[in-house]
C-alpha positions in Angstrom: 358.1 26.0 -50.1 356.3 25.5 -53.2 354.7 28.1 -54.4 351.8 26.7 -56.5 350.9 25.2 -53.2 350.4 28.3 -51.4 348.3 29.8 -53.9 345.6 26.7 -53.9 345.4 26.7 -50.2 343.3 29.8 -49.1 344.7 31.7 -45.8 343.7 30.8 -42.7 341.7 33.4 -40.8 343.2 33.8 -38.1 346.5 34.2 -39.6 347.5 38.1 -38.9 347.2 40.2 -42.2 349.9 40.5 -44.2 352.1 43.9 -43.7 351.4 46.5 -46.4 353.4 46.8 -49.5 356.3 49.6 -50.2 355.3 52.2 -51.7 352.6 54.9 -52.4 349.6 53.8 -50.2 346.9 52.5 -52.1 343.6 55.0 -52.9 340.9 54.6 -50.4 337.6 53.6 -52.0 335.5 56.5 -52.6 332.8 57.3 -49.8 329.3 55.9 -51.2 327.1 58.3 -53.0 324.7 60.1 -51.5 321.8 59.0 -54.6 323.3 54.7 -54.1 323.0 55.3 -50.1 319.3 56.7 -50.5 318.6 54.0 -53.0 320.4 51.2 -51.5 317.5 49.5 -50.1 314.7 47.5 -52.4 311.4 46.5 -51.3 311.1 42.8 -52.5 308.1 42.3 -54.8 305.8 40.1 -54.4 305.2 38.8 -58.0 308.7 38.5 -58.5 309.4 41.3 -60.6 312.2 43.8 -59.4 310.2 46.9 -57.5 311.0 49.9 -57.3 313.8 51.3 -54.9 313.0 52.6 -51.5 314.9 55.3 -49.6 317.2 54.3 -47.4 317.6 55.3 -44.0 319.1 58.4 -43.0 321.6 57.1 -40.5 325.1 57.9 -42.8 327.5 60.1 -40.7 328.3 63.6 -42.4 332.2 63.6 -43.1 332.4 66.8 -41.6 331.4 67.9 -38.0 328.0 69.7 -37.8 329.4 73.5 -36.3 327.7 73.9 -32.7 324.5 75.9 -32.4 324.8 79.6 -32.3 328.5 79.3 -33.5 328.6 82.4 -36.0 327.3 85.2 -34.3 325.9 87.7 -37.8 326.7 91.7 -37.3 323.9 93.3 -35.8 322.3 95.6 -38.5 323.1 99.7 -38.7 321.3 101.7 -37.1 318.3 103.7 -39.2 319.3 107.4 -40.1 318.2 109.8 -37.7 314.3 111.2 -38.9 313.8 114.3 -38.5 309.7 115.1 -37.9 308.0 118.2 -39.6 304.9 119.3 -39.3 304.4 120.5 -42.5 306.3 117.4 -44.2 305.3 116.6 -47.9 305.5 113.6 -49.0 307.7 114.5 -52.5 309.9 116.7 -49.7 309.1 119.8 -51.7 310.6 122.9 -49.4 308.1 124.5 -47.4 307.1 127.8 -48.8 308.9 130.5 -47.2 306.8 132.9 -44.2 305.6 136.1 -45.4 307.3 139.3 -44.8 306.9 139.9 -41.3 306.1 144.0 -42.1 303.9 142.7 -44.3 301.5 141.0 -41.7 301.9 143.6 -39.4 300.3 146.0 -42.5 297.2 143.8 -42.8 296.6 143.4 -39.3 296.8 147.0 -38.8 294.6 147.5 -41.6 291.9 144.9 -40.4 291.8 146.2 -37.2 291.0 149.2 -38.4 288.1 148.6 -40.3 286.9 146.6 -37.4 287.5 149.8 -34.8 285.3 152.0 -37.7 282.7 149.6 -38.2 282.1 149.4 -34.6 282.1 153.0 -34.2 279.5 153.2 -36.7 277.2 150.6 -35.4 277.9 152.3 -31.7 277.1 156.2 -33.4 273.7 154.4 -35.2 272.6 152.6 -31.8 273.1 156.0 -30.2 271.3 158.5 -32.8 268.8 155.7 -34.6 267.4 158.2 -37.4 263.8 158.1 -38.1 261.8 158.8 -40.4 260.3 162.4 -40.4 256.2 162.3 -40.2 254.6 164.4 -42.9 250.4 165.4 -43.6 248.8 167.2 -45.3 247.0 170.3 -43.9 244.9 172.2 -46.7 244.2 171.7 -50.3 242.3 173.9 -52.4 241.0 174.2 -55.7 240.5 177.3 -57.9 239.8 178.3 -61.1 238.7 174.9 -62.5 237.7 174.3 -65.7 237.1 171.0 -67.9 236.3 170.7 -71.5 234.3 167.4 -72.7 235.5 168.0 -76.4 238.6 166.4 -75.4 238.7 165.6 -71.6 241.2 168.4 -70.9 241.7 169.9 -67.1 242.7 173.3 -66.1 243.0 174.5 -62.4 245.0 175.7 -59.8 246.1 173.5 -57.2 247.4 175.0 -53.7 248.3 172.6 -51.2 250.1 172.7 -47.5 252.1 169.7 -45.9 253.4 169.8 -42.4 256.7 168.1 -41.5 257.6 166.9 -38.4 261.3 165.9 -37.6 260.9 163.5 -34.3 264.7 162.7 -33.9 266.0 164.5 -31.0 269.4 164.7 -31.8 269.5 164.7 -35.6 269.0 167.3 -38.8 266.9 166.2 -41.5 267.9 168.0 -44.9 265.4 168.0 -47.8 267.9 167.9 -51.4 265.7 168.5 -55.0 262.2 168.0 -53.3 259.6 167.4 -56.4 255.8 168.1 -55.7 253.2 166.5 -57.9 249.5 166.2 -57.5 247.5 163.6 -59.9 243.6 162.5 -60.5 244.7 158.6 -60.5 248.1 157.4 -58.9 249.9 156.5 -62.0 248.6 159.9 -64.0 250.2 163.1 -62.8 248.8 166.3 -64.4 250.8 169.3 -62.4 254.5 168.8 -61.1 256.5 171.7 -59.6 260.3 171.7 -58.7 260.5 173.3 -54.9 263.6 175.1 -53.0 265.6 172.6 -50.6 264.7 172.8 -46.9 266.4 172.2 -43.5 264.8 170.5 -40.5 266.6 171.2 -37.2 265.8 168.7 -34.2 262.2 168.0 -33.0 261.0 171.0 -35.8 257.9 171.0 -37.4 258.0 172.8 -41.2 255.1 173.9 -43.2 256.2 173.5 -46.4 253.2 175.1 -49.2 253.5 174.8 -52.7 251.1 176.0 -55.8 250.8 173.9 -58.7 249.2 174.7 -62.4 247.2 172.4 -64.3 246.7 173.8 -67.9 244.7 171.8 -70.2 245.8 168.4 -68.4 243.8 165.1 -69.7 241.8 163.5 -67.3 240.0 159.9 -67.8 236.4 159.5 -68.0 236.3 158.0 -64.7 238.2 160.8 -63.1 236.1 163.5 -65.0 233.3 162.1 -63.7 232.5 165.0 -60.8 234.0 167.3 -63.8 231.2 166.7 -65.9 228.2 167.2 -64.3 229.0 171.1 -63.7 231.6 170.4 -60.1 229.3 168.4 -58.1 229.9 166.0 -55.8 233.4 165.4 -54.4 236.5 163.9 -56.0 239.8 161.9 -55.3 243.2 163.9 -55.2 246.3 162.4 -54.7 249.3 164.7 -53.3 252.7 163.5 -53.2 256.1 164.4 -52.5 259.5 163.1 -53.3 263.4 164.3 -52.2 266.5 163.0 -51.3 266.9 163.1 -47.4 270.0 163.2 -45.6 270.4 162.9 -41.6 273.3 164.7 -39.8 274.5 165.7 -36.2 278.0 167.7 -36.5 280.7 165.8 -38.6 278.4 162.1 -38.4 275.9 161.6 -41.7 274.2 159.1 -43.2 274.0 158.7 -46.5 271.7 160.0 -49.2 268.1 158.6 -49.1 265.4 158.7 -51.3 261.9 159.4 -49.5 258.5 159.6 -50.5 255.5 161.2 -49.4 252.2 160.0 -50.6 248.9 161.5 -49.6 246.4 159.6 -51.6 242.8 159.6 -51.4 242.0 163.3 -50.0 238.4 164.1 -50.9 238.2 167.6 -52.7 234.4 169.0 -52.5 232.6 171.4 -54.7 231.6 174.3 -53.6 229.7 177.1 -55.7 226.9 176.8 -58.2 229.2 177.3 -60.9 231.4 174.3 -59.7 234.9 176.2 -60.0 236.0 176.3 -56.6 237.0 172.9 -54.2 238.5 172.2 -50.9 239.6 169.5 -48.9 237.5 169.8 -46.1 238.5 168.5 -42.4 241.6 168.0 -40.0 245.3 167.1 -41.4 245.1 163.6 -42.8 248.7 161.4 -42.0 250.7 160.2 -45.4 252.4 157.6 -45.9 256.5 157.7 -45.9 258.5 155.5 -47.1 262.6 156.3 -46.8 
């Protein structure tokens, strides 16, 4: 056979293949890229000009196997560490401050409870005994020896007075510390104070307590000295007052020290005599005023 005529005859189709060479098998052709296969389809333009490419459909078999669903089963997660709850937890987990001592408690309690048992006893003891306040008035007051100078509105007399004090608790002692006696023309002007001896008041006691005071050459307003001047006629204003630190007791229970003050203001003192030396307060015991 020749062989030039062989090579310009082209074989027949349905001849079988011819067997593979000897050797190292040929290379495979690479697998088409993934960018040529999505671009390997144009859209034909109508103008003529070449348009642009168009995806290509996603029908290309993956070379590998696609794993069956729910294939890798993943680790389930740890567990969270334990949490403990407190119920004083902070959130910068400072330490909680350690309890006090527990003597230490027990000290205060005992000490609040017993300022709680006294003040109770107290309150009981002054719901029991209630002090009250003593009742004073003023009896007599007399004038003597009175004598008033115009040149310069000066006073001199003797004053004798008589208070009556009345204790109305039943169960209590009323003690009379420093009393201080003072009698006056005007409430604000005192011309005679005397310093008088303490004094005790048992229950439901009444006291006369009379004191003497000296007025030597006192001033006196010109409103005061008004009865003065016309020779001691008429009647005049006299105020009597009485001051001391009282203090209520019944055995080993007493209150504590109180300032009271007796005022018997207003008493009318009328001349008597044609001389106009002499005055009295004349009429029944007139009720002071107390304030403790």
């Amino acid at each position: 056979m020749n062989p030039s005529s062989s090579a310009s005859h082209p074989p027949d189709p349905k001849s079988p293949p011819p067997p593979p060479a000897m050797g190292y098998p040929a290379n495979p052709p690479p697998p088409p890229s993934s960018t040529a296969a999505y671009f390997s389809t144009t859209t034909p333009s109508t103008n003529g000009t070449a348009a642009a490419p168009t995806p290509a459909t996603f029908g290309v078999a993956y070379p590998y196997p696609a794993p069956p669903p729910h294939s890798y089963h993943y680790p389930p997660p740890p567990p969270p560490p334990p949490h403990h709850h407190h119920p004083h937890h902070h959130p910068h987990h400072y330490p909680p401050p350690p309890p006090p001592p527990t003597c230490l408690r027990r000290l205060l309690g005992l000490v609040v409870a017993a300022f709680l048992l006294l003040g109770a006893a107290t309150f009981i003891v002054w719901l029991l005994l209630r002090p009250r306040v003593p009742a004073f008035s003023l009896a007599s007051l007399t004038l003597t020896r009175v004598a008033y100078s115009t040149t310069n509105s000066s006073l001199s007399a003797t004053f004798a007075a008589s208070l009556l004090a009345a204790n109305p608790n039943s169960k209590l002692t009323v003690t009379y510390f420093s009393p201080l006696a003072s009698v006056s023309l005007a409430p604000s002007s005192p011309i005679a104070v005397a310093t008088l001896p303490p004094f005790a008041q048992p229950p439901r006691n009444t006291t006369t307590l009379q004191f003497r005071l000296e007025v030597d050459g006192a001033y006196v307003g010109a409103d005061d000295a008004a009865p003065l001047k016309g020779g001691g006629v008429g009647t005049m204003e006299v105020q009597v007052r009485l001051a001391a630190v009282a203090v209520f007791d019944r055995g080993g229970w007493r209150t504590r020290r109180r300032v009271m003050r007796v005022m018997c203001d207003g008493v009318p003192v009328a001349f008597r005599g044609k001389n106009g030396t002499e005055a009295a307060f004349d009429g029944p015991a007139r009720r002071c005023d107390v304030l403790l």
